[in-house]
C-alpha positions in Angstrom: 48.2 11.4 80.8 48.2 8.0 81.0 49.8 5.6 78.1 49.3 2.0 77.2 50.8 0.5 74.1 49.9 -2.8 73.2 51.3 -4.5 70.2 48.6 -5.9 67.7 51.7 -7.7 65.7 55.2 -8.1 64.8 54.9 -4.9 62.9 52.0 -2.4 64.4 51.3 -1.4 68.1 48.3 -0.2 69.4 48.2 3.2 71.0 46.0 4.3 74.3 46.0 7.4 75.9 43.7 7.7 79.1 41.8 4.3 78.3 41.7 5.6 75.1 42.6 3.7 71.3 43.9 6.8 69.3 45.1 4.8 66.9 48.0 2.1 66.0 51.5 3.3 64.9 54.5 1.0 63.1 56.6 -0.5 65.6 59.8 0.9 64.1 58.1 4.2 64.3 57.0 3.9 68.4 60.5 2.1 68.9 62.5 5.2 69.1 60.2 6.9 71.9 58.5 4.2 74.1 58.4 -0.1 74.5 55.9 -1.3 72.2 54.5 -2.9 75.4 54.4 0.3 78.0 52.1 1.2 80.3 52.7 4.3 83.0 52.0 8.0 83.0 53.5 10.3 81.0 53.8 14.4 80.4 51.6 15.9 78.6 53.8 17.4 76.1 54.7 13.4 75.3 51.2 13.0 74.5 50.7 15.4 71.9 54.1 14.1 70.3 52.4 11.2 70.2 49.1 12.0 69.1 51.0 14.5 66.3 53.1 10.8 65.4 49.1 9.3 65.0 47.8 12.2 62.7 50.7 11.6 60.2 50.8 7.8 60.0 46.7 8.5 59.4 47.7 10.9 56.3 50.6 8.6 55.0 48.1 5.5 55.5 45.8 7.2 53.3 48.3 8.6 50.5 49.6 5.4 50.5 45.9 3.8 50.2 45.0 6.5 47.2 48.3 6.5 45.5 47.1 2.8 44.4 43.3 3.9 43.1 40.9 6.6 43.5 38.4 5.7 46.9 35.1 7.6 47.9 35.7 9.0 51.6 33.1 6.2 53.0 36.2 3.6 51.8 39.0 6.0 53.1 36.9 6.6 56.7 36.6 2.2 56.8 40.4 2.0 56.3 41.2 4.4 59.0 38.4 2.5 61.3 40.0 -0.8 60.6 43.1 0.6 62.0 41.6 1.9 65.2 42.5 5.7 64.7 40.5 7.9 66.8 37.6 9.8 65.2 39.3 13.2 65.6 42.5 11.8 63.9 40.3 10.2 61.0 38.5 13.8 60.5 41.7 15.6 60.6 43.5 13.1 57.7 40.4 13.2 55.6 40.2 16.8 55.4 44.1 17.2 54.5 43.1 15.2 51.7 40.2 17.1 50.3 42.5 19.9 50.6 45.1 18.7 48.7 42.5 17.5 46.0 44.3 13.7 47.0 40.1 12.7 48.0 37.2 13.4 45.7 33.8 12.2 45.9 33.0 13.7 43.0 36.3 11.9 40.8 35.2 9.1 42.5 31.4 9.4 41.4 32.5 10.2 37.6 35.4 7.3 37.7 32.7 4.9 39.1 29.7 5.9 36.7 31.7 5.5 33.3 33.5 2.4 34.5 29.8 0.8 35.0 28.6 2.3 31.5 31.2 0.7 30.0 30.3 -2.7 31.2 26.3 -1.9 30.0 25.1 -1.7 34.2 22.0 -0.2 34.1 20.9 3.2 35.7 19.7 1.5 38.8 22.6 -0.7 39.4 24.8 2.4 38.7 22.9 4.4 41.2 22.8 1.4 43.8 26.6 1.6 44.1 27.4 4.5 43.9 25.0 5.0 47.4 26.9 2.2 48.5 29.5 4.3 48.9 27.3 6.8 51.3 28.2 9.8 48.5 25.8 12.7 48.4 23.1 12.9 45.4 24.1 16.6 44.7 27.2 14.9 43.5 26.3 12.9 41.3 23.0 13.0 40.0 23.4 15.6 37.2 26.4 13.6 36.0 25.2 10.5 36.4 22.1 11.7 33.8 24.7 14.1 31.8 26.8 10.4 31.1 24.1 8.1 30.8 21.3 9.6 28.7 18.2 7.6 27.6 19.4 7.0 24.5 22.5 5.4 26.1 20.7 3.3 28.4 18.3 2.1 25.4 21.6 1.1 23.5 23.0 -1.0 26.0 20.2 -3.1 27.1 19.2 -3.5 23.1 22.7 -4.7 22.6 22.4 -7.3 25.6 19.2 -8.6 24.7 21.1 -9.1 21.2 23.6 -11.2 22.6 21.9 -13.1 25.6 19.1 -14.3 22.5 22.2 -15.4 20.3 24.0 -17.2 22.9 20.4 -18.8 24.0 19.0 -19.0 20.5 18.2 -23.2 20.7 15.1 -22.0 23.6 11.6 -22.0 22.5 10.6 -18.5 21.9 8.6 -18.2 25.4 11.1 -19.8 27.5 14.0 -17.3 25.9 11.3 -14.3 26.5 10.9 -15.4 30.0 15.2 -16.3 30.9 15.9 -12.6 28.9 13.6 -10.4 30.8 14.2 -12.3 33.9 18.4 -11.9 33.5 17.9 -8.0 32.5 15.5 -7.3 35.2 18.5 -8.7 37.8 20.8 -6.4 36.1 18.7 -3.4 37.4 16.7 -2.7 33.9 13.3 -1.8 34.5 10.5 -4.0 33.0 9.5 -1.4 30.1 12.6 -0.8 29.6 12.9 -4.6 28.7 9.8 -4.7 26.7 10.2 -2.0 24.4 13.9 -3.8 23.9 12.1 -6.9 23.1 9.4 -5.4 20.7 12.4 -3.9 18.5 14.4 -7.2 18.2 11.6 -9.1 17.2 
């Protein structure tokens, strides 16, 4: 097979087998085995060291990435793709990781939905993120409603309307109607929604 190795930086070298990127490695790590700027053909067996060096600086990229925070697999795939690994290589380190129970949609899905209750989001803004991160509705669609009830929803955009009329109370009573619905209805709150709020605060 033939290798190229071209360094990206001081510290990372990029890693080509047969006009192939399979993926960049640490230079300290390449260092011991090859130049970080090598081009010639090598044995097979060489290749699969390397390619077996690729999948585990994929895995410890990814530890290393959920050690910090929990990340949907759409943000763990992106990292990996950023760092040019080979599809095959990306597959490979995000299953280890479901295995291990390291990667979870589904964490991520709950983690995401109560951080956004907690900040009043509405249903639709929840809902719009969350798909943002390309996770399945089977997922999270019974948990989204088991979390965020109607009732829950109604609280939060009664207590927002509270506070955005207090902050704005010097408007004429039109103009603040208009500026309230018109701030909610960004938010992702859905016009009736709005209105019934309304109707109780007045």
């Amino acid at each position: 097979m033939r290798l190229r190795t071209v360094p990206k930086n001081r510290y990372t070298v990029r890693v080509e087998l047969d006009g192939i990127c399979r993926g960049t490695l640490p230079t300290r790590v390449l260092l011991p085995l090859w130049p970080e700027d090598f081009e010639g053909e090598i044995e097979r067996d060489k290749a699969q060291e390397l390619l077996a060096l690729l999948e585990k600086q994929a895995f410890s990229t990814l530890l290393d990435y959920l050690a910090k925070a929990e990340h949907s697999e759409f943000q763990c795939r992106n990292l990996l793709k950023r760092k040019e690994f080979d599809p095959r290589i990306i597959d490979a380190a995000i299953q280890r990781c479901r295995e291990q129970n390291f990667l979870s949609n589904a964490r991520f899905a709950e983690i995401m939905i109560r951080s956004y209750i907690s900040r009043k989001a509405s249903k639709r803004a929840i809902i719009a993120k969350i798909r943002e991160q390309r996770i399945p509705g089977e997922i999270w669609t019974e948990l989204l409603e088991e979390l965020y009830p109607r009732e829950q929803a109604s609280e939060n955009i009664n207590e927002l309307l509270a506070k955005y009329c207090s902050t704005h109370r010097g408007l004429p009573r039109q103009k603040l109607r208009e500026k309230a619905f018109g701030y909610l209805f960004r938010k992702g709150f859905e016009l009736e929604e709005i209105q019934s709020a309304w109707e109780e605060l007045a």
